[in-house]
N, C-alpha and C positions, 0 to 999 in steps of 0.2 A: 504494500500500500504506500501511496506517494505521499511526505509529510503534508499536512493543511499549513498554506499560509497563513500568516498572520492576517487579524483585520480589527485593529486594538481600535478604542475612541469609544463613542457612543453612538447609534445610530437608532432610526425607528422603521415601524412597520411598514412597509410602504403598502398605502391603499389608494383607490383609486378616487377620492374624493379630491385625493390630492396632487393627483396628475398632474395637471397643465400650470397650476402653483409652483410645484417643486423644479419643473422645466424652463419656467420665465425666468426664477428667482436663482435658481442654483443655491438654496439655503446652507448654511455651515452646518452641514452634519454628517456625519464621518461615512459614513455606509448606510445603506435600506437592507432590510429583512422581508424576499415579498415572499406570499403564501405560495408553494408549491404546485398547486393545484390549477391555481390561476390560470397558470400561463401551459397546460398540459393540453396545448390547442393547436392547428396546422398550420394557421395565417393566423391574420385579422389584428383588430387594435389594440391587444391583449398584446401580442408578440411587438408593434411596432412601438409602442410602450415601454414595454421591457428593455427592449434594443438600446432607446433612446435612453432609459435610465442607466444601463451598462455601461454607457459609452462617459458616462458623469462622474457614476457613483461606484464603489466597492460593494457588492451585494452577497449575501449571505441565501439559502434557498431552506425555507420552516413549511413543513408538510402537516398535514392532519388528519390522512387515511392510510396512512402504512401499518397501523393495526398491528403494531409488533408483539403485542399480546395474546392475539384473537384467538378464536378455535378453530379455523379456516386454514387452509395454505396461503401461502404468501402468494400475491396476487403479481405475478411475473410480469405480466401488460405492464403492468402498475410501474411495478420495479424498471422497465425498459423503457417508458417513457419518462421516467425522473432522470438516470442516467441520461438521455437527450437531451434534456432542460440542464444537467447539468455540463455536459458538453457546450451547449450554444453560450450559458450565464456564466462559467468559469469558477462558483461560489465560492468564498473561502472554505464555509461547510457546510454539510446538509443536515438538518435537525428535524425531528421528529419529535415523539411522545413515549412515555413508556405508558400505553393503555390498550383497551379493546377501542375500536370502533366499529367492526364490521359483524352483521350475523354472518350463517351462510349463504346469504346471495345479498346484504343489503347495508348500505353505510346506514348506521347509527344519528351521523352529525353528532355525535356527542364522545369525548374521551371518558372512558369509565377506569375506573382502578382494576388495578389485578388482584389475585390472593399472592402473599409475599409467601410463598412456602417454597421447600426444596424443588418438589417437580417444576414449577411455574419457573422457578430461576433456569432451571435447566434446559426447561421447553425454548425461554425467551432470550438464553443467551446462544444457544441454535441455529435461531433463527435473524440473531443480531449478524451473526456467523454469514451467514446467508444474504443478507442487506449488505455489507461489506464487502462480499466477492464479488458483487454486479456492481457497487459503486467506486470500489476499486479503493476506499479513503475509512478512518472511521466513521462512526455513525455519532451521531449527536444526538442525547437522549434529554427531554424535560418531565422534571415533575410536574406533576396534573394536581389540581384544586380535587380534594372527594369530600363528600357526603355520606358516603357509610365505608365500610371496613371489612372483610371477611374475616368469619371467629375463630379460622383455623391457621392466622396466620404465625409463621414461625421467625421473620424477621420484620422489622420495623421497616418502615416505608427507604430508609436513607441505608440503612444497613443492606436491602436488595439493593438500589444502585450502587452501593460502592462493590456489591462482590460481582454486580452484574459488569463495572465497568473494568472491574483487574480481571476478572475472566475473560475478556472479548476484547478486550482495548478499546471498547467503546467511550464516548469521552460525554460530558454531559453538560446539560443546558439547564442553571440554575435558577427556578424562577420562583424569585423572592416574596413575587405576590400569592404566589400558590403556598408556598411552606406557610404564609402568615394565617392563609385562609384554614387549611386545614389542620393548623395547630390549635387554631378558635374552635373549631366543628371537633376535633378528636381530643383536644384538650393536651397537647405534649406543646414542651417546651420549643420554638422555633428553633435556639439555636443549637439545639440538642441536634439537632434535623441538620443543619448548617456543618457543623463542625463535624459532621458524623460521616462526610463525604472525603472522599479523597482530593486534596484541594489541587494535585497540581494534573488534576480529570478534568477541572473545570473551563469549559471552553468559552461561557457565553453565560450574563447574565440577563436574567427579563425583570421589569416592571411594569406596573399596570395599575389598576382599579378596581376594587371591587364595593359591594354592598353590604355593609353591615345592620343588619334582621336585628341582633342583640343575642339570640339562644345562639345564630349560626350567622354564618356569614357565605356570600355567595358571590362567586370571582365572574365579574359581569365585563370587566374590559370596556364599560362606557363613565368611568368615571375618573378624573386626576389622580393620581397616587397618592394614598392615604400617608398620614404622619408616620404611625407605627410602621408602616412598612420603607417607608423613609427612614427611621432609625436602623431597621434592621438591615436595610441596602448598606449604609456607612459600616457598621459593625464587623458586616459581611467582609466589604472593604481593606478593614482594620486588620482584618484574619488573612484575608486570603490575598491583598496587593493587589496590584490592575489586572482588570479583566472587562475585555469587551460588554458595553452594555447597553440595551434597545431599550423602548420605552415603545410598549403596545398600547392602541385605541381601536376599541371596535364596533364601538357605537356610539352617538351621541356624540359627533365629531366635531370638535370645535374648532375655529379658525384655525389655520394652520400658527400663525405666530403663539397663540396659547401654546400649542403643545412643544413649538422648538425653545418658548422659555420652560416647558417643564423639563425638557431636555437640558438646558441652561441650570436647573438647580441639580440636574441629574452628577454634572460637570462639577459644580462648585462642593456639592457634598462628599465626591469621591476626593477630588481635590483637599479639603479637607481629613479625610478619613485615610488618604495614601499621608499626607503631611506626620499624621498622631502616629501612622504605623511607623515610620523613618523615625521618630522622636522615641523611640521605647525602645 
């Protein structure tokens, strides 16, 4: 497998609300992360889009139906059109989920949890196995926000990815807004979850937004990033030193200048928090 280049900064999600904004202006932000799926088309303005943000920007390629969980076979098309896309986009990496999404014949739309037990590590580090021989690079895995938990499980959600990614070489995609959300919903310490990972795995981190219910909390991707998860982004920081990091919206899309100043504090608090780690 050929090493991932680097693609260190900050960068955000590219959607297409923000097309012909991000093209006029050429805004300061280091790389875009677009959805995989998007651009998994023959022509059209999906592709002539893409092209024109390549030719700008360092781009990174995040998937959401490779179901490296499922109970299915791995969906080969699937796998052979992602390698194309990553062929024409050149990504620094290609990242994924560690969940189900697919029945047998039918996407979900939704990331579900696994059960964290011996078989499932072994089924799903397989088939990591498998996703790596047709992309030729490792695979880049993110934690998922959950909601419930299976009762038989034998390792904790951070303890599967780390044996998952010293087993596979797979490298992993930290995302701070989910450890925050399901440490609320399951009740464990975030940074239990944080420090319990192999840090020099960590390829890539996310933020985002969610909604806090009060019993629960639910990672909805239409809202600014919360303070607490702002502390625990810096913290994160403080442990682990720089590390690429995107800043997701995916609904309730505000001006683009909002979200490149939330980019701006994304900047100032790792700034910060790389400063306090050099001083200790």
């Amino acid at each position: 497998m050929h090493l991932i280049p680097s693609c260190p900064g900050y960068g955000l999600g590219l959607r297409s609300t923000y097309y012909e904004q991000i093209l006029e202006q050429s805004p300061a932000v280091d790389w875009f992360e677009i959805l995989s799926e998007n651009y998994m088309v023959q022509g059209g303005k999906a592709l002539y889009y893409l092209d024109a943000f390549a030719e700008r920007y360092p781009l990174v390629m995040h998937g959401v139906s490779l179901s490296i969980g499922g109970p299915h076979a791995l969906d080969r098309d699937y796998l052979a059109q992602l390698a194309r896309l990553a062929e024409r986009v050149r990504p620094a990496w290609i990242s994924d989920h560690l969940c189900w999404s697919r029945g047998s014949a039918h996407q979900l739309h939704d990331l579900l949890p696994l059960p964290f037990t011996e078989e499932s590590l072994a089924y799903v580090a397989e088939r990591v196995e498998q996703v790596q021989d047709v992309l030729q690079r490792p695979l880049v895995l993110e934690n998922v926000s959950s909601y419930v938990r299976s009762a038989n499980d034998a390792f904790t959600e951070w303890e599967f990815l780390a044996q998952l990614s010293l087993h596979t070489g797979c490298e992993l995609l930290l995302d701070i807004n989910n450890v925050y959300v399901s440490a609320r919903n399951h009740g464990f310490d975030p940074w239990t979850f944080i420090v319990g990972l192999p840090a020099n795995n960590i390829r890539q981190l996310h933020l985002a937004g969610h909604t806090d219910y009060g019993d629960y909390v639910i990672d909805t991707h239409d809202h600014p990033v919360g303070d607490p998860v702002w502390a625990l982004y810096q913290r994160t920081l403080e442990h682990l030193g720089p590390v690429a990091t995107l800043l997701e919206r995916d609904d309730h899309f505000p001006p683009l200048d909002e979200l490149l100043q939330e980019l701006g504090k994304a900047r100032l608090l790792a700034d910060q928090a790389l400063a306090s780690r050099e001083m200790s």
